[in-house]
N, C-alpha and C positions, 0 to 999 in steps of 0.2 A: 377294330378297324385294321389295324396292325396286319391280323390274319388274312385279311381281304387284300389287302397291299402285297403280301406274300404271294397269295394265289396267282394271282394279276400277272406279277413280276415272271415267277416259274414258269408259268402255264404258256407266257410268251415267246418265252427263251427255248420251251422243250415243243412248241408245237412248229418252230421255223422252218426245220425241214420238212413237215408233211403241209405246211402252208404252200411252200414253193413248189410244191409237185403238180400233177399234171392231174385236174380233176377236184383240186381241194377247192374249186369256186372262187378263187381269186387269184387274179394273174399278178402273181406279188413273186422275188424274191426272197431267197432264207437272209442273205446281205442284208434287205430294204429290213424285214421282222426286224431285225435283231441288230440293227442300223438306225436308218431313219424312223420308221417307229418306235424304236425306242426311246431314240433321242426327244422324238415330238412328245411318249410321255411323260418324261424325266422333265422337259420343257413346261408342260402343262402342268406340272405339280410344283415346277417354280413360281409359273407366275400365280396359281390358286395361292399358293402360301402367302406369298404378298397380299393381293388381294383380300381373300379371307383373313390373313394373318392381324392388319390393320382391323378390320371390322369384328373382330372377336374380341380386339381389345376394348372395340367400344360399346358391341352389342351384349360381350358376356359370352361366357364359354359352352355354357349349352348349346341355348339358341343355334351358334353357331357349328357344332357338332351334328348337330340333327341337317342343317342345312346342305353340309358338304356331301353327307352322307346319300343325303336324296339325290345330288349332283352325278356320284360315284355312281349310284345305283341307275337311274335312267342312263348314262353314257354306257356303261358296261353291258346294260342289255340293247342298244344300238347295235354295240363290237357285233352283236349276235348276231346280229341279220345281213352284216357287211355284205354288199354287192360287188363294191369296185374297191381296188384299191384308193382312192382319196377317200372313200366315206369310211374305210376300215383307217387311214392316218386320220381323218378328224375325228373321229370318237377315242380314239388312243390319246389323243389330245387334251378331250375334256376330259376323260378320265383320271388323266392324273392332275384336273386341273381341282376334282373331287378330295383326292389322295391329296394334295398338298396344303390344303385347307385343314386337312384332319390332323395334320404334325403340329401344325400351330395350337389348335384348340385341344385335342387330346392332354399333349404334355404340360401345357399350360394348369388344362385340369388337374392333372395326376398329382403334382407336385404341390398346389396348394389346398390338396386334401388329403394327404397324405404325413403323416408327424414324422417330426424331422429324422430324430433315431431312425426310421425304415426307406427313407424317401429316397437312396440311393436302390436300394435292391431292389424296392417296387416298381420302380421306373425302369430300371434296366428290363426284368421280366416280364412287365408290357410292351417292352419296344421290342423285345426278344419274341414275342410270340407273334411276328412278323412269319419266325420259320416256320412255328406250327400250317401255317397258312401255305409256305412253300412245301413242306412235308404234304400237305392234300394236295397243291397244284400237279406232284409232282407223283403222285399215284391215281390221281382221277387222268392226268395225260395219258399215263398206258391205258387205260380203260377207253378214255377215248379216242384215241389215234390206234386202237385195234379197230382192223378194216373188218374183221371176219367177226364184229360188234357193232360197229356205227360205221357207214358209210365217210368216204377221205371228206364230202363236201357239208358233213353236218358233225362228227364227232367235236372237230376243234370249235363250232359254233356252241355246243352243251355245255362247254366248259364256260367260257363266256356267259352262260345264261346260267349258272349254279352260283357265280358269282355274285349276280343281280337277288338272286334267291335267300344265298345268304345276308346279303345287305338289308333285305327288306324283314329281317331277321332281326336281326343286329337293331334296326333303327327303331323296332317296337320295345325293344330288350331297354333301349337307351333313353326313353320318356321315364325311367325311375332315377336317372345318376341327378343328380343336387347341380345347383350352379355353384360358381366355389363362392364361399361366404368373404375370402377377402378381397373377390371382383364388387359382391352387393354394399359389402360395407364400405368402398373406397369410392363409388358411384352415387352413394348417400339412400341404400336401398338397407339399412341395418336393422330394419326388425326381421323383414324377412333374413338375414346373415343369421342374427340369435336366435331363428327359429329352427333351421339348421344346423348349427351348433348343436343347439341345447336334446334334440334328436339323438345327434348323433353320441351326442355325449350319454342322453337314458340309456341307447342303446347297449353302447360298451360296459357303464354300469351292471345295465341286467345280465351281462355276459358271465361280466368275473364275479358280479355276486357284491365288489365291494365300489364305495367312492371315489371318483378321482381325486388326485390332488389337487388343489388352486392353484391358477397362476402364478409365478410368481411376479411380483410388483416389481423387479429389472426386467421382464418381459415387455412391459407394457409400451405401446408408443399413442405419439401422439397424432394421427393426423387431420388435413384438410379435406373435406369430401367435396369432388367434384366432377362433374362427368366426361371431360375427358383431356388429351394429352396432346398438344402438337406433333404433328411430324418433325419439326423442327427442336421443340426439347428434345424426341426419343434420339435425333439425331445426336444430336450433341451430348445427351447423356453416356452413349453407346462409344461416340469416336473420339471424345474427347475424357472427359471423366473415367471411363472403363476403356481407356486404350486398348491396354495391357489385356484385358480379356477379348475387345474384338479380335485379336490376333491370335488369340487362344481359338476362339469359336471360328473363325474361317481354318486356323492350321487343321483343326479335326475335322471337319466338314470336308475339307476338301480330299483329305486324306480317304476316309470311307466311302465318300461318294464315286472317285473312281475305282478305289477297288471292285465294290459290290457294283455300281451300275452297269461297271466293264465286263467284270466276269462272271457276273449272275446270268445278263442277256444272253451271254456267248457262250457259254458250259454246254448247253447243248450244242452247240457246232461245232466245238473242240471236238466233243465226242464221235459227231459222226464224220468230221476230216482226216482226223489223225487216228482214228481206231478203229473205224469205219462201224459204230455202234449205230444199227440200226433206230429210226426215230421214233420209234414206238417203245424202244426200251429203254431212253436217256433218262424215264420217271423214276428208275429205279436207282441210278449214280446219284441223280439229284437230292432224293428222299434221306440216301445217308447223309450229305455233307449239309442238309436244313435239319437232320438231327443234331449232329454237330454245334451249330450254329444257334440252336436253344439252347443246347447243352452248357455254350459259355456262357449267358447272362445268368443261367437258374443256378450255376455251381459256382460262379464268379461275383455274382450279385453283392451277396453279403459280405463283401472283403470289401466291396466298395464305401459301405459304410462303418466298417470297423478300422481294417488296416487304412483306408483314407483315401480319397481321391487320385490327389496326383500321383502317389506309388501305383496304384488300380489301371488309372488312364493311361500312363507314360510306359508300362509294360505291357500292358495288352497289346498295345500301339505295334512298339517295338520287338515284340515276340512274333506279334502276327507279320510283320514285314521284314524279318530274318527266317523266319518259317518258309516266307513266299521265296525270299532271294534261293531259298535253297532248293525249292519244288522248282525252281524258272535254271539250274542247274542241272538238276537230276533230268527234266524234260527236255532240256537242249543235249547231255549226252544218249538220248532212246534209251532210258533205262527203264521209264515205267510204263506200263499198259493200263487201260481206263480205268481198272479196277487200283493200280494204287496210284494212280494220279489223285483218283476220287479220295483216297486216304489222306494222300498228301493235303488237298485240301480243307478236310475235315477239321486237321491240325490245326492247318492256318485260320481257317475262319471259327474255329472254336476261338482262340483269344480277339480277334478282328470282330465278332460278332459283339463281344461283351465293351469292347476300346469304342465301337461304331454306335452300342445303344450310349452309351453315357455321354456322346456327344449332341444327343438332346438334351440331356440333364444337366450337362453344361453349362449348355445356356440358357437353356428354362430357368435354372437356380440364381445366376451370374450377375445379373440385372434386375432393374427393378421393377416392382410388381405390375406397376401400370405399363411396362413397355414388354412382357415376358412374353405374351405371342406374338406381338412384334420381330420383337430380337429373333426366336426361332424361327419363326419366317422368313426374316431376314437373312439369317447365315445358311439355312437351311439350302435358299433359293440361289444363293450366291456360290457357296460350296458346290451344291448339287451342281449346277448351271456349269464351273469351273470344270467339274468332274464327271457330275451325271450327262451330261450334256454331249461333250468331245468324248467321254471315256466308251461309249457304245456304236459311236461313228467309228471314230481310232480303230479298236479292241475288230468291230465287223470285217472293217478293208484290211488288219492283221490276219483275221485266222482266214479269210474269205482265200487268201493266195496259197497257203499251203505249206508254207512255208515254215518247218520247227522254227527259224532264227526269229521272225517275223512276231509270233507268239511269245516267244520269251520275251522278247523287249516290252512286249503289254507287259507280264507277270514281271518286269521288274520296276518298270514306271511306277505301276500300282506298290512295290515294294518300297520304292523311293519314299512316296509320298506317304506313306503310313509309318516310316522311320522316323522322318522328317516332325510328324505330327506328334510322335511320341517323344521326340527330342524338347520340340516347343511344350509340351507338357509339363514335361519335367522339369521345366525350368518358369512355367504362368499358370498352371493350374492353381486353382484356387482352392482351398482348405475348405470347402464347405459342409463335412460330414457331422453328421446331429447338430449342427445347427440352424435354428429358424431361419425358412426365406428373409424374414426382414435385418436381422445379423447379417446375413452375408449379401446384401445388399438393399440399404436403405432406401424405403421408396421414396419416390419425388413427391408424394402428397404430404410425408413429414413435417409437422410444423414444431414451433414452442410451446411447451405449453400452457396452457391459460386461452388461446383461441378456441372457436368453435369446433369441434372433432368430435370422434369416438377412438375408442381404442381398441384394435382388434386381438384377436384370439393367436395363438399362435401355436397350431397344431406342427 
C-alpha cells in the first residue's frame, strides 16, 4: 500500500505544472495542486486514520486493510475523470481518506506478525517502500506529461487510473495475509489465532528442515479476553500512563510529516521556479532522491534492531535536519543548480526516510496491544494535521512567490522540527529492540493468574 501512497504523493507533486496549463481540462492552479489539494489529502488521510484507526482495533486488522483499500481504489479512479476543479479536490480528499486507514491497519499488522529479533528492520522496509512507489510515480509522470505521447488533458488522468489498477492488484494479492493472531486471541477468537500460529510455525519448520524451540515459560502472560476497549481507557492509557511516549510519538510525527508533506508536494515547483526545469522532466530529479529515500530504511534497517532504537531514531532525525540546515544554506548563497540540489536532498532524506519510517514503529510497538491502531491513527493524524496539513499550504505560497529567501525558511522550519524530534528522542525513546510487543508494553487485557484467559504466543 505504502507504494500506492508513494505514487499518489509524486505523481501530484510532478503533474502541478502541466495541471495549471492551458488545455490540461481543469482550470486549477500549480499553487491550488500543490496547496490546497494537498492539504485536502493530507486532511483526508487524517481523518480515515481516526476513523478506520478505531474500527480496526475492533473489527481486526484485515477486514479492515481490505476495506480501506477498496476506499483508495474507487476515490483514485474518480481523480481520473475529474471535470472541475471541486470534484478533482473531493476525490483528493477521500483518497487519502483510503491512505490513512491503511497506516493504522498495515503497521498494526506488521508488527504483531513479525518476531521481535526483526521487527524493527521489517517495518522500516515496508514503510520504506512508500518510495518504490514514488520512483514509478516519478517515471510513469515523464511518460505521461510527454505531449508528443498523451495528450496535456488525458496523460495526467492515466496516471490516476494505473493507480486504481494497481490497487485492484494489491487487494486480490492481500485475501492470503492472516489476521494477526494476538487481535483473535485478545477478542476470544483463539482457535482460529492457534490455527495460525501452528501454520505458520509448519511452515518455517519445513524451511530450516529442523524444530523450533518452545516458548519459554517467562514468556507467557496471562490474559482477559474480551472484545473491546473504550475510548476512554485508550485515552487515558496513552496521556496518562505512557505520557512520556505520547510526546515521543507527536515529537516524531510531527517532525516528518512537515518535512516530507512540505517538500515532496513542492519539489516539483522548486524545480520549475527556480531552475526553470521543464514539467515533463521533474520525473527524473524525483526518481533519484525516492531512490535515496528506500535506500535509507533498506541499509539503515538492521541497525535499528541491533545498535537499538533510540541511538537509530535520535540520529537519523538529527542528521537528516543538519543535512537540510545546510542544503537551505547552500540554496540561499545560488550555489547549487537542480542537479545538485536534487543531490543535496538525496542526503537529507536518505537518513529522514529511515528517522520518518520508524515513527510508525514507534508507536505501533509503544502501547498496548488493544490500543496499537488506535495510537497510530492517533499521532499519525495529529502529527500529520500539525504538519501534513499547514506544511503544503505554508511550503506552496513560499515557493509560489519566487523568492530564494522565502524557500529557505520552508527548508529550515522543516530543519527545526526534525532537530527538535531527534533531540526528544534521545532523551524518550524507548528501548524496544528484540523485545516482545507485550515486554514493551503491557496490554490492558493482563490479568492475574488463575482467571479465565489464554496465553498468547509471542512471535
Amino acid at each position: 500500500m505504502w507504494i500506492l501512497d508513494g505514487l499518489e504523493v509524486t505523481v501530484v507533486g510532478n503533474i502541478a505544472g502541466r495541471l495549471s496549463e492551458p488545455g490540461s481540462g481543469l482550470p486549477i492552479s500549480s499553487g491550488q495542486v500543490t496547496g490546497m489539494a494537498a492539504a485536502l489529502y493530507v486532511a483526508g488521510a487524517c481523518a480515515g486514520a481516526l476513523f478506520w484507526g478505531r474500527l480496526t482495533d475492533k473489527w481486526g486488522r484485515k477486514k479492515l486493510f481490505m476495506i480501506t483499500l477498496a476506499v483508495y481504489l474507487a476515490a483514485t479512479a474518480l481523480t481520473a475523470v475529474s471535470f472541475s476543479t471541486w470534484w478533482f479536490f473531493a476525490f483528493r480528499f477521500l483518497t487519502g481518506f483510503g491512505i490513512g486507514g491503511e497506516y493504522a491497519a498495515i503497521n498494526s499488522a506488521i508488527d504483531e506478525l513479525i518476531p521481535a529479533q526483526y521487527r524493527g528492520r521489517v517495518d522500516l522496509m515496508i514503510n520504506g517502500s512508500f518510495w518504490l512507489g514514488a520512483v514509478g510515480g516519478s517515471l510513469l509522470s515523464i511518460v505521461a506529461l510527454d505531449t508528443s505521447v498523451f495528450a496535456k488533458d488525458v496523460g495526467w488522468r492515466l496516471t490516476f487510473a494505473l493507480g486504481a489498477v494497481l490497487a485492484l492488484v494489491i487487494l486480490l494479492v492481500r485475501r492470503h495475509v492472516p489476521e494477526s493472531p494476538r487481535w483473535l486471541l485478545i477478542h476470544g477468537r483463539d482457535e482460529e489465532a492457534e490455527r495460525i500460529v501452528s501454520s505458520i510455525e509448519e511452515r518455517v519448520e519445513a524451511e530450516r528442515g529442523e524444530s523450533l524451540a518452545p516458548p519459554s515459560p517467562d514468556a507467557e502472560l496471562t490474559i482477559h479476553q474480551r472484545r473491546s476497549v473504550t475510548f476512554v481507557e485508550i485515552a487515558r492509557t496513552v496521556f496518562s500512563k505512557y505520557r512520556r511516549r505520547a510526546v515521543l510519538g507527536f515529537a516524531l510525527f510531527i517532525g516528518q510529516a512537515f518535512l516530507y508533506n512540505a517538500i515532496t508536494f513542492g519539489f516539483g515547483a522548486i524545480l520549475t521556479t527556480f531552475y526553470d526545469v521543464p514539467t515533463g522532466s521533474t520525473g527524473y530529479y524525483f526518481a533519484v532522491i525516492a531512490i535515496g529515500n528506500f535506500m535509507g530504511p533498506l541499509l539503515l534497517g538492521k541497525l535499528f534492531d541491533t545498535v537499538g532504537r533510540r541511538v537509530m531514531i535520535s540520529s537519523t532525525y538529527l542528521l537528516s535536519g543538519l543535512l537540510l540546515f545546510g542544503t537551505a544554506w547552500l540554496f540561499d548563497r545560488g550555489v547549487l543548480d537542480a542537479t545538485t540540489l536534487t543531490a543535496c536532498w538525496c542526503a537529507v532524506l536518505f537518513f529522514a526516510s529511515a528517522g520518518a519510517s520508524s515513527a510508525y514503529l514507534t508507536v505501533s510497538e509503544i502501547f498496548p496491544m488493544e490500543t496499537r491502531a488506535m495510537s497510530i491513527a492517533f499521532f499519525y493524524a495529529l502529527g500529520t494535521a500539525a504538519g501534513g496539513i499547514s506544511g503544503p499550504l505554508i511550503f506552496a505560497n513560499l515557493t509560489e512567490t519566487g523568492h530564494v529567501g522565502d524557500t529557505v525558511l520552508a527548508f529550515q522550519i522543516g530543519a527545526a522540527l526534525m532537530c527538535i524530534a531527534g533531540l526528544v528522542a534521545a532523551v524518550l525513546a524507548v528501548k524496544a529492540e528484540r523485545r516482545s510487543l507485550e515486554d514493551v508494553a503491557r496490554p490492558l487485557t493482563a490479568v492475574a493468574a488463575g482467571l479465565p484467559s489464554r496465553s498468547p504466543t509471542h512471535p
